[in-house]
TORLO-249380 format. One line per field, with one value per residue: z, y, x of N, C-alpha, C in turn; residue in three letters. Coordinates in steps of 0.2 Angstrom, whole numbers, padded with zeros to 4 digits. Layout:
% TORLO-249380
n.w: Z	...
n.v: Y	...
n.u: X	...
ca.w: Z	...
ca.v: Y	...
ca.u: X	...
c.w: Z	...
c.v: Y	...
c.u: X	...
aa: ALA	...
This chain:
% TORLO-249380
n.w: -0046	-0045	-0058	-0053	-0045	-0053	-0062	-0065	-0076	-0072	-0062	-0046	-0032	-0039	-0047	-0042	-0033	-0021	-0021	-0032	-0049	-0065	-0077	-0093	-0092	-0094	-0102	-0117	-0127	-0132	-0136	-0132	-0122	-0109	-0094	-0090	-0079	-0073	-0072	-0061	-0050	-0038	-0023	-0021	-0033	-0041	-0036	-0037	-0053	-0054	-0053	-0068	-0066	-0059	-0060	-0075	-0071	-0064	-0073	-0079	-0074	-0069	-0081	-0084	-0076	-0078	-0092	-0089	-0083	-0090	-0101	-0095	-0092	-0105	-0110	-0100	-0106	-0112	-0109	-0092	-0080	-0073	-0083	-0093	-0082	-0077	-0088	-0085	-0073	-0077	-0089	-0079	-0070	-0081	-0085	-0076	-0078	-0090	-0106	-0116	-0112	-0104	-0111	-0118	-0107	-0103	-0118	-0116	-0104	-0109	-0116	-0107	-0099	-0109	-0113	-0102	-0099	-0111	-0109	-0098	-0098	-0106	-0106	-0094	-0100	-0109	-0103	-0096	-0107	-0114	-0102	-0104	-0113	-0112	-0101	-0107	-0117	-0108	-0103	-0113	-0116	-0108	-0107	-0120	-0117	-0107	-0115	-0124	-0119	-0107	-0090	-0077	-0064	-0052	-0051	-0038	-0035	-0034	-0041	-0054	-0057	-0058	-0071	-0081	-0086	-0093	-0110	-0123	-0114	-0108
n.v: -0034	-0054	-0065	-0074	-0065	-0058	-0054	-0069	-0072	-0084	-0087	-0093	-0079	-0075	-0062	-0049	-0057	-0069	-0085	-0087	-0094	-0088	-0092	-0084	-0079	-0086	-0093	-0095	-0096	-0104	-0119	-0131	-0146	-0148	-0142	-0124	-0120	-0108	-0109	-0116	-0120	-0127	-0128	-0141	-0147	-0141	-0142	-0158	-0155	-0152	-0164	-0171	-0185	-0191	-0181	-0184	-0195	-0193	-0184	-0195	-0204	-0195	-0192	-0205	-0209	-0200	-0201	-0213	-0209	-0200	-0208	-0218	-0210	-0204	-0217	-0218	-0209	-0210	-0219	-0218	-0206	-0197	-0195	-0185	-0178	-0184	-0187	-0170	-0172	-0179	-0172	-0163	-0168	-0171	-0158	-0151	-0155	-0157	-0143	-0145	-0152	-0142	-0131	-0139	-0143	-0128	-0125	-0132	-0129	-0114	-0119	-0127	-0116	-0107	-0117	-0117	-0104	-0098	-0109	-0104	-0092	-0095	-0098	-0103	-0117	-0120	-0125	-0133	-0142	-0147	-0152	-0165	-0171	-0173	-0182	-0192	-0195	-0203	-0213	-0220	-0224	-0237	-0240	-0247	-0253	-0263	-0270	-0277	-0282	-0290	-0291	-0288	-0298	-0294	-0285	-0284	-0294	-0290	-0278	-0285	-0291	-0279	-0273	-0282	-0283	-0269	-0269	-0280	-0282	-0294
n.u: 0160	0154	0153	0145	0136	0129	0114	0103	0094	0076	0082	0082	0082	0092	0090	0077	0063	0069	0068	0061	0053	0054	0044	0045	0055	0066	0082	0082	0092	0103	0107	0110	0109	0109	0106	0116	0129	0126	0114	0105	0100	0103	0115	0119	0117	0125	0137	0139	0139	0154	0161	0165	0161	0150	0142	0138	0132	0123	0116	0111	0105	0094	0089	0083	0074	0066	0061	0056	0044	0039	0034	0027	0018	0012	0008	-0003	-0011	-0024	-0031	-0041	-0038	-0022	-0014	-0011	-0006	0003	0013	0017	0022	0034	0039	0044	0052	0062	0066	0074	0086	0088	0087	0079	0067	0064	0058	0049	0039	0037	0031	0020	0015	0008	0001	-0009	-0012	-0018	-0029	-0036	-0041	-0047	-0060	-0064	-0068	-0080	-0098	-0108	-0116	-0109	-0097	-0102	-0104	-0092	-0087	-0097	-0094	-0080	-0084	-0090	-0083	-0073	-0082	-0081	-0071	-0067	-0079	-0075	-0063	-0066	-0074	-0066	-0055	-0062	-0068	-0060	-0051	-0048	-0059	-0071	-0087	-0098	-0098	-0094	-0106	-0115	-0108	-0107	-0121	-0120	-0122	-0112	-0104	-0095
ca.w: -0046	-0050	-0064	-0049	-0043	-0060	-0063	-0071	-0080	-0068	-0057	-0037	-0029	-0046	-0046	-0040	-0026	-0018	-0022	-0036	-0053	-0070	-0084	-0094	-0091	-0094	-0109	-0123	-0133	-0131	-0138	-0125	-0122	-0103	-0090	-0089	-0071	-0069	-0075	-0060	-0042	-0030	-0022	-0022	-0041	-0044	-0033	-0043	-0059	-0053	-0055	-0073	-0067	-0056	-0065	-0079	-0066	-0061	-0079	-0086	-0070	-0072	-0090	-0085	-0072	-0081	-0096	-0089	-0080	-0097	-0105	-0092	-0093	-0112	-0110	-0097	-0108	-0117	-0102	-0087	-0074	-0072	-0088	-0091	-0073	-0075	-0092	-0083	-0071	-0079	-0091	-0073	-0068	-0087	-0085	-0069	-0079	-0096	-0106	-0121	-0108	-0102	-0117	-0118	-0101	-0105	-0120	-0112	-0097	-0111	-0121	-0105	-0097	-0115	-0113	-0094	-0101	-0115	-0106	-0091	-0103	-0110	-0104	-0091	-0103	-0116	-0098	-0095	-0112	-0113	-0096	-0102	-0120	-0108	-0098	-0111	-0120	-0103	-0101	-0122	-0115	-0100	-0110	-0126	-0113	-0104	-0120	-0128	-0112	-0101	-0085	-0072	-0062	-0045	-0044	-0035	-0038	-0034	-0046	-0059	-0059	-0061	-0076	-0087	-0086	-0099	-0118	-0124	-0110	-0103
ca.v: -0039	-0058	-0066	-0079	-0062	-0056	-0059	-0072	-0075	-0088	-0093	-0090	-0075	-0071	-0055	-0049	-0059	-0075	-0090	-0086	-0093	-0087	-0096	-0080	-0076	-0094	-0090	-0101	-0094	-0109	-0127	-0135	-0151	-0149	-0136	-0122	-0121	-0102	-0109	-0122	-0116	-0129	-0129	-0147	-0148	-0137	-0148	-0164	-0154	-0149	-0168	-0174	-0193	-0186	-0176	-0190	-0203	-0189	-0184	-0201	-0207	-0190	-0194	-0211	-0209	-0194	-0203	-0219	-0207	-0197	-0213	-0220	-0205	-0205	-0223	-0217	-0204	-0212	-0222	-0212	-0207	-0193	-0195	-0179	-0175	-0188	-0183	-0166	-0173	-0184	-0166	-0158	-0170	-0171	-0151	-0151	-0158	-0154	-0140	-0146	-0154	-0136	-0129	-0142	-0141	-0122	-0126	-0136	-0122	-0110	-0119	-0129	-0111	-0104	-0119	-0115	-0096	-0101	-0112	-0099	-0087	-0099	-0098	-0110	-0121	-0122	-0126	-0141	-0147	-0148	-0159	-0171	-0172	-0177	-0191	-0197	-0198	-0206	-0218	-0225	-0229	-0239	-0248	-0251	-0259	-0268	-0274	-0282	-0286	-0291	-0288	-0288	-0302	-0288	-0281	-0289	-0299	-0284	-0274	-0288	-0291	-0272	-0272	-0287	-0279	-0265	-0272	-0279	-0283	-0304
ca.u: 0154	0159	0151	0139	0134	0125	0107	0102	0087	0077	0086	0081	0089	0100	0086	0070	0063	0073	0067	0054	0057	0047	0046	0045	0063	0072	0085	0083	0095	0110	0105	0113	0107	0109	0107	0120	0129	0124	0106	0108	0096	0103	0119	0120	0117	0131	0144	0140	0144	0160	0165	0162	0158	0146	0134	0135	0129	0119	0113	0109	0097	0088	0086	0081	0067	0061	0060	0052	0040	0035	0031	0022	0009	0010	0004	-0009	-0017	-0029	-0035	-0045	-0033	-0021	-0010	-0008	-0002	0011	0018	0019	0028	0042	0044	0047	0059	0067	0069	0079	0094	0086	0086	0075	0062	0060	0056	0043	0037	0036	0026	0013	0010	0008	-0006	-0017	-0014	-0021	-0036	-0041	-0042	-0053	-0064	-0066	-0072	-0085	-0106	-0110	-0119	-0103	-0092	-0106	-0104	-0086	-0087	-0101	-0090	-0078	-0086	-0094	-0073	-0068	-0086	-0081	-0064	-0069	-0081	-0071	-0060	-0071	-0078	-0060	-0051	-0065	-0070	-0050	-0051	-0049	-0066	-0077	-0091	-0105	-0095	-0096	-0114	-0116	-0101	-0110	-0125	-0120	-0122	-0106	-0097	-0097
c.w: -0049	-0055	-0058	-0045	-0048	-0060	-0068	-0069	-0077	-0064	-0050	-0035	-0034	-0047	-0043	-0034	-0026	-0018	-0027	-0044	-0060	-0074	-0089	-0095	-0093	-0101	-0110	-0129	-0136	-0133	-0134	-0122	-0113	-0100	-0090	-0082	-0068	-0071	-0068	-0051	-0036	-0030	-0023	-0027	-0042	-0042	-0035	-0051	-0061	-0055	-0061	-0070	-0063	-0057	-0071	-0076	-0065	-0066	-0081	-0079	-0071	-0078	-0090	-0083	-0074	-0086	-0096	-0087	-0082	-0100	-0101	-0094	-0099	-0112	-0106	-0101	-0110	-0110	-0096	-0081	-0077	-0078	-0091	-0087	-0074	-0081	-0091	-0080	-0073	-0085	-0085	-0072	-0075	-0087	-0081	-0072	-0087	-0101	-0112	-0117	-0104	-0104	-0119	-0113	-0102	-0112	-0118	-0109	-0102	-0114	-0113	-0102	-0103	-0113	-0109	-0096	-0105	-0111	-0101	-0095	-0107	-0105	-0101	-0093	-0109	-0109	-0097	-0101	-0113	-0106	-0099	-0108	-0116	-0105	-0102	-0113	-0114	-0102	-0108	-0118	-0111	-0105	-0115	-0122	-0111	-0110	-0123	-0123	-0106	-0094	-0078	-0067	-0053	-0044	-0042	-0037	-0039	-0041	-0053	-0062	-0063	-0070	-0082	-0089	-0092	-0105	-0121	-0119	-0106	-0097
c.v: -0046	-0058	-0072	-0073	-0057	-0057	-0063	-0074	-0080	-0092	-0086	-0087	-0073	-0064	-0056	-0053	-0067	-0078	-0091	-0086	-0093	-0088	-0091	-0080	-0082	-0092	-0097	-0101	-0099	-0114	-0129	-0138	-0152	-0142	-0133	-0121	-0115	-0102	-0115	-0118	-0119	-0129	-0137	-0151	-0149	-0141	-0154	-0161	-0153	-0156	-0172	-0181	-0193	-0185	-0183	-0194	-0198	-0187	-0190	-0204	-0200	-0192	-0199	-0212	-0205	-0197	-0207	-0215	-0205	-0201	-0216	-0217	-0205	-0211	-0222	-0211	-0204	-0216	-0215	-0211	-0200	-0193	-0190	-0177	-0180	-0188	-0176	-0166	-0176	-0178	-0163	-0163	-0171	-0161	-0147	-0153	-0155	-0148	-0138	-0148	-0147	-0132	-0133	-0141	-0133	-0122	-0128	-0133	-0117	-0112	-0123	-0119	-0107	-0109	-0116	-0106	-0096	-0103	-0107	-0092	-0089	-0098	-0102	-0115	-0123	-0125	-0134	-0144	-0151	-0153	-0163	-0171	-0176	-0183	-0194	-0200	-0204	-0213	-0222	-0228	-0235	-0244	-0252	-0257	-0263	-0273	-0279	-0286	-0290	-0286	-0290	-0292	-0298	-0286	-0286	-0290	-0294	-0280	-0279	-0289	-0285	-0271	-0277	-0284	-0273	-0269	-0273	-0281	-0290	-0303
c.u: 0157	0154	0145	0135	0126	0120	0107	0095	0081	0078	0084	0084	0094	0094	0078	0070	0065	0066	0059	0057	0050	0050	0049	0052	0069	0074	0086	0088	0101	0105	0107	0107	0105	0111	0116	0123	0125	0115	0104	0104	0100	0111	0124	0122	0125	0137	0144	0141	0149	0162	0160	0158	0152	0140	0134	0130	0123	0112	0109	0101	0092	0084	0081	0074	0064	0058	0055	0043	0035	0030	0027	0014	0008	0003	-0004	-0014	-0023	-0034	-0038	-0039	-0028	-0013	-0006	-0001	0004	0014	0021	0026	0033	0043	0047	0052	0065	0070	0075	0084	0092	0084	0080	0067	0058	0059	0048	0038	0034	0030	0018	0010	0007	-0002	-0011	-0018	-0020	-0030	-0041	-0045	-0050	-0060	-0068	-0070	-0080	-0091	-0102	-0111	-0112	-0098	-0098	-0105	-0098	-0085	-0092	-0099	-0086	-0078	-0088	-0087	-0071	-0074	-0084	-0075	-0066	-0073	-0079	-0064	-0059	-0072	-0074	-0057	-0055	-0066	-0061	-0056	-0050	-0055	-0071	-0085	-0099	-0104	-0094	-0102	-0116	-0114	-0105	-0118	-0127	-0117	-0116	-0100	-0099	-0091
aa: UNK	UNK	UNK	UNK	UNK	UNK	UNK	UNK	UNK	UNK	UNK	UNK	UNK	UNK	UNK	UNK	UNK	UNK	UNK	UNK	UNK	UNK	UNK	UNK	UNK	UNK	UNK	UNK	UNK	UNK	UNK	UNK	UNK	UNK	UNK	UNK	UNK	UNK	UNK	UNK	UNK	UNK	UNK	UNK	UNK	UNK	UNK	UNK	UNK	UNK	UNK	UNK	UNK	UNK	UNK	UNK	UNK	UNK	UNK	UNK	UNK	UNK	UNK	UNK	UNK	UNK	UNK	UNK	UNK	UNK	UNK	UNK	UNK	UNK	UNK	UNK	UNK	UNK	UNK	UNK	UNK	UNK	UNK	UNK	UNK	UNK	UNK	UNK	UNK	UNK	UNK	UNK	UNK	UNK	UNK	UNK	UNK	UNK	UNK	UNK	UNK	UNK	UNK	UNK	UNK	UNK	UNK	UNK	UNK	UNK	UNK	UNK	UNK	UNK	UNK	UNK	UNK	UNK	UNK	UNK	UNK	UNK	UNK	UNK	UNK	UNK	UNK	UNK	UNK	UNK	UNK	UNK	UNK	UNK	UNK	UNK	UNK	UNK	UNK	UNK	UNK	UNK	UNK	UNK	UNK	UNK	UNK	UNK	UNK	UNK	UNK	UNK	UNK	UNK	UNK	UNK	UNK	UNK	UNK	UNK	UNK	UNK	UNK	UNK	UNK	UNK	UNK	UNK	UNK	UNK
């Protein structure tokens, strides 16, 4: 048996059933900064790693666009909008080359999977609370920034009238 026929750990078709990868299983035990080859799903990957200049050029825009991607949603967290979802996503593209990004990513799943559990487990009335906590978190935003920046120059005039209307905002 060679050594590409071996199972490995997550990776698709390396055991168990083809094309099913579980987190569970992802060896963390190497620090290595960047995926292993036999850590490595796609064909395609694998043949840009074969040429060092390649996989650099290859590595550094991963890193780049994932990076930009993370911080975007960083920036978007605090604001209403899908902040989260877009930090996920620029860890999921930082983990596809990275081995520290999917250690985090791994993180992340562990604790909102741990929240939804929690939450799910909670009365009806503690699940209503925690959403009108929620809106209310997301309606403060929205007006604290209304209230410092004004009202954006894109909404329309029906949507202004409404928008000065509430205390604090010209």
């Amino acid at each position: 048996m060679s050594d590409h026929d071996k199972s490995a750990p997550g990776i698709p078709g390396a055991s168990g059933s083809p094309g099913v990868t579980r987190g569970p299983e992802v060896d963390y035990s190497d620090r290595n900064v960047t995926l292993d080859a036999a850590e490595d799903r796609w064909a395609w990957r694998a043949r840009l790693r074969q040429n060092r200049v390649t996989h650099l050029v290859w590595r550094t825009a991963v890193g780049v666009v994932g990076a930009v991607v993370t911080v975007a949603g960083l920036i978007m967290v605090p604001a209403p909008g899908p902040g989260w979802l877009v930090v996920f996503f620029g860890l999921l593209i930082l983990a596809s080359e990275f081995e520290f990004a999917q250690r985090w990513l791994d993180f992340g799943k562990r604790h909102v999977s741990r929240w939804n559990d929690w939450i799910m487990d909670q009365s009806m009335w503690m699940r209503a609370l925690v959403a009108l906590g929620t809106l209310l978190i997301v309606w403060a935003v929205i007006w604290g920034y209304l209230a410092l920046a004004g009202i954006p120059q894109f909404v329309p005039q029906w949507g202004e009238d409404l928008l000065t209307r509430l205390p604090g905002i010209d």
